[in-house]
Structures are given as structure tokens and as C-alpha cells.
C-alpha positions, 0 to 999 in steps of 0.5 A: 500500500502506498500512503501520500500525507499532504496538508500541511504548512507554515503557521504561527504557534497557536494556529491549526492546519488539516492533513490528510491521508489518502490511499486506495487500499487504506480501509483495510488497515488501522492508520497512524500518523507519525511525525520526525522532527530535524535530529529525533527519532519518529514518533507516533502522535494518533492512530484510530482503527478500521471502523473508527471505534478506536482513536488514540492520541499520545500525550503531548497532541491530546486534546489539540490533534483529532484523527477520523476517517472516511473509508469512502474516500479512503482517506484519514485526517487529523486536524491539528489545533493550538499547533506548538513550535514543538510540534514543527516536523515533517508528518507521515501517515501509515498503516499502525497497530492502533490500541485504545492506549498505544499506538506503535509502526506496522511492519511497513516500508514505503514511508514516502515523503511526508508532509512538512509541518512548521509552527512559528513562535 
């Protein structure tokens, strides 16, 4: 499966940007999106399951970042508000082993490019 993350931009601390992830096989797998920033290892920050009945969100997006998604369109989302200088990383989208309280990479490979994130103080 190929995943293409696009959306994001250059916005000021405090501001809020839309992802979104499209992909033709995509509602067949629970969806993560993941972040790396310049320097640090790639993290993941949501991920909601096939029918959507589990999302979850670490600790340091809860509250600011909503993931859905539309099947139909095969396409995942997440909506990221208060955005933080912190948050500024490029953003991948990919298949994820999605629980209630964690969510970890799927055995996958084709990452692609991601789409860049940058929050200004």
C-alpha cells in the first residue's frame, strides 16, 4: 500500500492546519500518523482503527490533534489545533497497530515523503 500525507504548512504557534491521508487500499488497515522532527527519532502522535471505534492520541497532541476517517474516500485526517513550535516536523501517515492506549509502526516500508509541518513562535 502506498500512503501520500499532504496538508500541511507554515503557521504561527497557536494556529491549526488539516492533513490528510489518502490511499486506495487504506480501509483495510488501522492508520497512524507519525511525525520526525530535524535530529529525533519518529514518533507516533494518533492512530484510530478500521471502523473508527478506536482513536488514540499520545500525550503531548491530546486534546489539540483529532484523527477520523472516511473509508469512502479512503482517506484519514487529523486536524491539528493550538499547533506548538514543538510540534514543527515533517508528518507521515501509515498503516499502525492502533490500541485504545498505544499506538506503535506496522511492519511497513514505503514511508514516502511526508508532509512538512512548521509552527512559528
Amino acid at each position: 500500500v502506498q500512503l501520500q500525507a499532504s496538508g500541511g504548512g507554515l503557521v504561527q504557534a497557536g494556529g491549526s492546519l488539516k492533513l490528510s491521508c489518502v490511499s486506495a487500499g487504506l480501509k483495510y488497515y488501522g492508520i497512524g500518523w507519525f511525525r520526525q522532527a530535524p535530529g529525533k527519532e519518529r514518533e507516533g502522535t494518533s492512530c484510530i482503527s478500521t471502523d473508527s471505534r478506536i482513536a488514540h492520541y499520545e500525550d503531548f497532541v491530546r486534546g489539540r490533534f483529532t484523527i477520523s476517517r472516511d473509508n469512502a474516500k479512503n482517506t484519514v485526517y487529523l486536524e491539528m489545533n493550538d499547533l506548538k513550535p514543538e510540534d514543527t516536523a515533517i508528518y507521515f501517515c501509515a498503516p499502525a497497530i492502533c490500541w485504545s492506549d498505544s499506538v506503535s509502526e506496522a511492519d511497513f516500508d514505503n514511508w514516502g515523503q511526508g508532509t512538512q509541518v512548521t509552527v512559528s513562535s
